[in-house]
C-alpha positions in Angstrom: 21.6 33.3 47.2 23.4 36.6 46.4 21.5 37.3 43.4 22.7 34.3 41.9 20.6 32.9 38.4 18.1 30.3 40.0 20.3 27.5 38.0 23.8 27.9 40.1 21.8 28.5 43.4 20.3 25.0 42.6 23.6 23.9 41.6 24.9 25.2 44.9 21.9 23.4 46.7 23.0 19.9 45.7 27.2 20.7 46.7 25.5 21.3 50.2 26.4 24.7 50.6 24.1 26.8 51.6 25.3 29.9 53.5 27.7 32.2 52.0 31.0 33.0 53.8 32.0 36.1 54.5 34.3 36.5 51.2 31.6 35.5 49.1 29.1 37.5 51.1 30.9 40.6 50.1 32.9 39.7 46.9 30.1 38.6 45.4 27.5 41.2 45.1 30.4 43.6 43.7 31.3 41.0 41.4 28.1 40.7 40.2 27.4 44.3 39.8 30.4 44.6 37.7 33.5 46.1 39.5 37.0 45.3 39.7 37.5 43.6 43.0 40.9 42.8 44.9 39.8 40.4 47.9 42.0 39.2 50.9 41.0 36.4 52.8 42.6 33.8 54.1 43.1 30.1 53.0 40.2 27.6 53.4 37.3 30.3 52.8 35.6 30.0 49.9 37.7 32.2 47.5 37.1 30.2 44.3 33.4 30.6 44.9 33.8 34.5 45.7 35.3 34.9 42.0 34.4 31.7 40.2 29.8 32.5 40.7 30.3 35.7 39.3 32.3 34.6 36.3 29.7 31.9 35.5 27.0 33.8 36.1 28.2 36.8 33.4 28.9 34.4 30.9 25.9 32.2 31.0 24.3 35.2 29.8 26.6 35.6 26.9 24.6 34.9 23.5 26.3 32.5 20.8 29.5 30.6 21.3 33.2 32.3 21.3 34.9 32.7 18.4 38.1 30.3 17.3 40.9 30.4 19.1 39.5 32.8 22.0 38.5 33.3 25.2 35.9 34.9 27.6 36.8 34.5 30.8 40.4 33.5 32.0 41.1 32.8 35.4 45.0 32.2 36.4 46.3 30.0 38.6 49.8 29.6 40.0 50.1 25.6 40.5 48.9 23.0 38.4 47.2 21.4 41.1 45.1 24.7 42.2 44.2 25.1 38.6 42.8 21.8 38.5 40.9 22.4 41.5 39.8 25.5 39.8 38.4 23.9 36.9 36.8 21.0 39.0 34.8 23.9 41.1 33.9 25.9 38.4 32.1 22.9 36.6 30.1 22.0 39.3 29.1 25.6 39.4 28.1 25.7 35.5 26.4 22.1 35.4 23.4 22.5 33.4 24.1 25.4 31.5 26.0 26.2 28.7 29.1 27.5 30.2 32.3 25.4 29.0 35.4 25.1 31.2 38.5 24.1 30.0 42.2 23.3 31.3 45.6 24.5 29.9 48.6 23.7 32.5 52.4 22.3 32.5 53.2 18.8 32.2 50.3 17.4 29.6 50.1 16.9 26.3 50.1 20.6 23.9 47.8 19.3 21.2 45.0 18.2 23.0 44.6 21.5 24.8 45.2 23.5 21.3 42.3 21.5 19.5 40.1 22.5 22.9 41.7 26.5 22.1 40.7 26.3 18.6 37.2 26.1 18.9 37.0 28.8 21.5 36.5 28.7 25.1 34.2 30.3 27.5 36.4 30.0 30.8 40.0 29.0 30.6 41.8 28.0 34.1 45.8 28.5 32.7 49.2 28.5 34.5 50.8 31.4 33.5 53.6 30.1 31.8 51.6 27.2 29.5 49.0 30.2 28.6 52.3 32.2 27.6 53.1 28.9 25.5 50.1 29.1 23.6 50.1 32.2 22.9 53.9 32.3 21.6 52.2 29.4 19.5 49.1 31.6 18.4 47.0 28.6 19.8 44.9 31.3 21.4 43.9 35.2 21.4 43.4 37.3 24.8 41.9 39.9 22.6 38.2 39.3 23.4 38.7 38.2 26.8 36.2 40.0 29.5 36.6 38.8 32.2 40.2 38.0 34.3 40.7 36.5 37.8 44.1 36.2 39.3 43.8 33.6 42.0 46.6 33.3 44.7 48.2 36.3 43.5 50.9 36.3 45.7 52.0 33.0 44.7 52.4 34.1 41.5 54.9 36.4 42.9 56.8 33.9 44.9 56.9 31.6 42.1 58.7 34.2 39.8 55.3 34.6 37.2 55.4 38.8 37.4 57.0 38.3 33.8 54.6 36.2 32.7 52.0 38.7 33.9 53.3 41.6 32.5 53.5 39.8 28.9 50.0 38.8 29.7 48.8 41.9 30.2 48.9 44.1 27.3 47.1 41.3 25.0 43.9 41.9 27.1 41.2 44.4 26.4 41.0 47.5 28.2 37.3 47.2 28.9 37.3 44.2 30.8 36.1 43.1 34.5 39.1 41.8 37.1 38.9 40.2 40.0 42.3 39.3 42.2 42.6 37.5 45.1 44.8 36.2 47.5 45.7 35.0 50.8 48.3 37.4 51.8 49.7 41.1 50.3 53.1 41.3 49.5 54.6 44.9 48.5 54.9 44.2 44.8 51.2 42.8 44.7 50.9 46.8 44.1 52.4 46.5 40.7 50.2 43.7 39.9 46.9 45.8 41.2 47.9 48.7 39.2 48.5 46.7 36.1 44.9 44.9 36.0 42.4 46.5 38.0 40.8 49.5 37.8 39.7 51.3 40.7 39.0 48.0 42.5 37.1 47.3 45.1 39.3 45.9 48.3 37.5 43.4 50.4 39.4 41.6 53.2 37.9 39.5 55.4 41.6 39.1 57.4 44.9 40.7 58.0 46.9 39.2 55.1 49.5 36.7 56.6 47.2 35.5 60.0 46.6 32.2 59.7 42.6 30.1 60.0 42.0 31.0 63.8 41.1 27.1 64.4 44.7 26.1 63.3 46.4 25.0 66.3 50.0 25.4 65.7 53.6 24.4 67.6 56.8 24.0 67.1 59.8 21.9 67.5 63.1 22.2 68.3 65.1 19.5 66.6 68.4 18.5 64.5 67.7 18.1 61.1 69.4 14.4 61.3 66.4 13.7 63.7 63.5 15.4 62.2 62.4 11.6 60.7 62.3 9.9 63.6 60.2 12.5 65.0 57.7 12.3 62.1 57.3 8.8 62.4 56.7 9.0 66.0 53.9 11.6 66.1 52.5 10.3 62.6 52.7 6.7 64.6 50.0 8.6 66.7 47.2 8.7 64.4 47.8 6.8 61.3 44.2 6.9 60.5 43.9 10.6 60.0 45.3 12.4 57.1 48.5 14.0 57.2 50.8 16.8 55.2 53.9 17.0 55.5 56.2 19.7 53.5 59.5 19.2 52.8 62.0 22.1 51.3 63.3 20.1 48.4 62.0 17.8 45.7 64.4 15.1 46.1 64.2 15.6 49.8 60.3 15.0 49.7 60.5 11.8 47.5 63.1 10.6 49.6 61.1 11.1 53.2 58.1 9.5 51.6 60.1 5.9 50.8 61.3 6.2 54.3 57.6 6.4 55.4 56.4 4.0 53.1 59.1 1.4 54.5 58.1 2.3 58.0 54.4 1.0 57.2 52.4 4.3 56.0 50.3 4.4 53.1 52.5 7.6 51.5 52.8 9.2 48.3 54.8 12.3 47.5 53.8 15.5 45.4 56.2 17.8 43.7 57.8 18.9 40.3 59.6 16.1 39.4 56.4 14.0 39.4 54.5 13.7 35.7 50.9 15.5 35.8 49.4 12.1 36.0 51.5 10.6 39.1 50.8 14.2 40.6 46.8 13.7 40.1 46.7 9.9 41.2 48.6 10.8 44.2 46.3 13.9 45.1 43.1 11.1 44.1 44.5 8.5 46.3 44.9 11.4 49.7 41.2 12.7 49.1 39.7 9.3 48.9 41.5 7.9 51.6 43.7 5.7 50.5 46.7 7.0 51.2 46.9 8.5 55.0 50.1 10.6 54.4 51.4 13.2 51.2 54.6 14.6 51.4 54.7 18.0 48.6 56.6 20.7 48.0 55.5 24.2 47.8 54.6 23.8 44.2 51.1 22.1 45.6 51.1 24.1 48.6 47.8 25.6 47.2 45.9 23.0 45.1 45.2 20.7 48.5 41.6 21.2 49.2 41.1 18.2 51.5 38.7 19.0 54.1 39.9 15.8 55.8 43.4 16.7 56.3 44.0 17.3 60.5 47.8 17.2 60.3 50.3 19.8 58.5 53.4 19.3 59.1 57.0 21.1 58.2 59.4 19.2 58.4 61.4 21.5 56.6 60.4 25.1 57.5 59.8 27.2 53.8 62.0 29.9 52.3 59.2 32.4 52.1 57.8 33.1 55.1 54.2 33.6 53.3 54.3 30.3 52.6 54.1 29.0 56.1 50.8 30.9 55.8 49.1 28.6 52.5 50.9 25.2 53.8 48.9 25.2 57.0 46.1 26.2 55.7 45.8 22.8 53.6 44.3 21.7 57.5 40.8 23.5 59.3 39.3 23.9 55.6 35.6 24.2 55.8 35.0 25.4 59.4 36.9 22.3 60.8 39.9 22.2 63.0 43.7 21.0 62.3 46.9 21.0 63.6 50.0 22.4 62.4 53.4 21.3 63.6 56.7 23.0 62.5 60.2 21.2 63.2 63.0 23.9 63.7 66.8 23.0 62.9 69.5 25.2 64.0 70.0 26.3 60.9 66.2 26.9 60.6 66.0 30.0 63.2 66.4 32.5 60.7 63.3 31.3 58.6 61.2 31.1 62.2 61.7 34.7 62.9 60.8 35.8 59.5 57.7 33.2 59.9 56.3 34.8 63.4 57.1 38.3 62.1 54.4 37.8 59.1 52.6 36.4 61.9 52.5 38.7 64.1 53.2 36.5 67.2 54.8 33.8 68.0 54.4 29.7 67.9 54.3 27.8 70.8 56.7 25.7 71.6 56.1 22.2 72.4 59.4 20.2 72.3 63.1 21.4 72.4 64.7 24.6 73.2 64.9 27.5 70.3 68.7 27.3 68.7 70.7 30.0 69.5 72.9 31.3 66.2 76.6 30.9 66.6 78.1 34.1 68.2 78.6 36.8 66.0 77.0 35.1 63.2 73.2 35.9 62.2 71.0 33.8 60.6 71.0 33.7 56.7 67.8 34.1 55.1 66.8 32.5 52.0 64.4 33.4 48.7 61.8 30.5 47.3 60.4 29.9 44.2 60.0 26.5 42.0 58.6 25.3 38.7 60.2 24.8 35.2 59.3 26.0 31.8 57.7 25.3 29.2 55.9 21.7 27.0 58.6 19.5 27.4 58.5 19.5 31.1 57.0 19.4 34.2 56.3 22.8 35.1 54.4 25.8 34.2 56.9 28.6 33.5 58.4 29.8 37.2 62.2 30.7 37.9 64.0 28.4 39.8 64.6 29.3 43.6 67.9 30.7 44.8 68.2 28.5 48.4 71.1 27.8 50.6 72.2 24.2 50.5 74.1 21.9 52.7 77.9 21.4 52.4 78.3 19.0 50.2 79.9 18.3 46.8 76.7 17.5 44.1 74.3 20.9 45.2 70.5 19.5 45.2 67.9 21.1 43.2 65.4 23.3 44.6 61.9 22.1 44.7 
């Protein structure tokens, strides 16, 4: 398959997959032959194998181990929970050889990834902020580091990492192979292209921003007071299938999943207030079924790869329009299709129109009638972002989002 060694084809063989899609049909082969390579494709198709083949392949055939404290391949990730999934894909890739794969995110233990650092690593998955931790520590050395992958580049962006990157940066070596991708193309990816890749080559299998064609999406028109009763209702509808559901804030998300949990669904709830370990038992309990419904914040947005998920829903609609984009394409993964429901507030309008502009068209309507802004007033926009900083907490070193609140006297935390 693609040139691959015979050992990850076989690999390959046993996860089932069999055909290439078309970002790994044309990453890939560039990959493999060397070259920088910037890829846009949208979410669901294969990306992490597009990059994570290539980089496994190049350093299986690495002689010897890596020195202390260094690393040969680093791949970056934005979210704790898509680094995870990272690492979990690129072991299954590298069963069998020597390749070793380790973790290094927010919200666990330092130590235990520093005694993993000091003995050197082949591939490292890494939140920005943690790796920026280590190194501040001199836990670990970029200065031998080959290979790079930035993976949901954009992200990185919205989450307020483009520091963290550009303190990254200089520590690597020049001569060094880059691969970037991402879902959609914001104007200051440019910076980031221009920082780490050399004359790249740019495969996109989609215009940036479109969503998975099999994503069938509507909206509705609703107060925010009766957005809940809603959800229950059309969640009421099939409580057997699995079902996302965003919500804007952290303590708005754990507060919507008691209400579902009293109102009989098997709920859990996913965002940065939650330790690593309730974050990965939660995300454990959606795959295998146990739990029917997650409510999460954008800060997992892109670590959800559940082909089983039919439902997305936003019950709060998301500061950055982009992210609209990776939220519903947690449903059709894997050639399947999904549904993807938005719930509109008056107040909401603003975000709706920035949503359909990355679009490029607009979402049906199935309920309500689209709010009108009060006369002479136009709808404010808002910026996202999320995360904390650094080992004592829960997060992997983003800013904190500047969002509008409610009136009210206590001002809520972003998610």
């Amino acid at each position: 398959m693609l040139g691959l060694p015979p050992r990850l084809a076989q690999n390959l063989s046993e996860m089932g997959i069999t055909d290439p899609t078309p970002i790994q049909a044309r990453a890939i082969p560039e990959a493999m032959n060397g070259r920088d390579v910037m890829g846009l494709a949208q979410t669901g198709t294969g990306k992490t194998a597009a990059f994570g083949l290539p980089l496994v392949s190049a350093i299986a055939r690495m002689e010897g181990r890596p020195d202390p404290k260094t690393v040969r391949g680093l791949v970056l990730a934005p979210t704790r929970e898509l680094a995870k999934q990272i690492l979990d894909n690129l072991r299954a890739y590298a069963a069998g050889t020597s390749v070793r794969v380790e973790l290094v995110v927010g919200g666990a233990a330092p130590r235990p990834q520093e005694n993993k650092l000091a003995r050197g690593v082949d591939i490292l998955v890494a939140t920005p902020g943690r790796l920026i931790d280590h190194l501040d520590r001199k836990a670990v050395r970029l200065s031998e580091t080959g290979f790079l992958v930035l993976d949901e580049a954009d992200q990185m962006l919205d989450l307020g990492f483009i520091h963290a990157l550009r303190k990254i940066a200089p520590l690597l070596p020049a001569e060094r192979q880059t691969m970037l991708f991402s879902a959609t193309m914001p104007k200051q990816m440019t910076e980031i292209a221009q920082a780490f890749l050399t004359d790249p080559v740019r495969i996109e299998t989609a215009p940036p921003g479109k969503p998975v064609d099999k994503i069938s999406q509507s909206v509705h028109f609703v107060e925010q007071s009766e957005k809940t009763g809603l959800l229950i209702d059309m969640l009421s509808a099939h409580r057997d299938e699995a079902a996302l559901v965003f919500a804007r804030t952290k303590h708005g998300a754990e507060r919507l999943m008691k209400t579902l949990d009293k109102a009989g669904f098997a709920a859990a709830s996913v965002h940065g207030n939650k330790s690593q370990g309730q974050r990965e038992r939660a995300l454990k309990g959606f795959r295998s079924g146990e739990l029917t419904v997650l409510v999460a914040t954008d800060v997992a947005a892109r670590g959800i790869d559940v082909p089983e998920v039919r439902h997305v829903y936003n019950f709060d609609l998301p500061n950055v329009a982009d992210n609209y984009v990776h939220r519903i394409g947690r449903t059709a993964r894997a050639g399947r299709d999904g549904a993807a429901i938005a719930f509109c507030a008056p107040a909401e309008m603003g975000e709706l129109r920035d949503i359909q502009k990355v679009m490029g068209r607009d979402i049906p309507v199935a309920g309500g009638t689209p709010w009108s802004a009060p006369r002479g007033e136009a709808p404010k926009k808002r910026r996202g972002g999320g995360g904390g900083k650094g080992f004592g907490g829960g997060g992997d070193g983003a800013r904190k989002p500047q969002s509008r609140r409610p009136r009210q006297s206590r001002p809520r935390k972003a998610a």
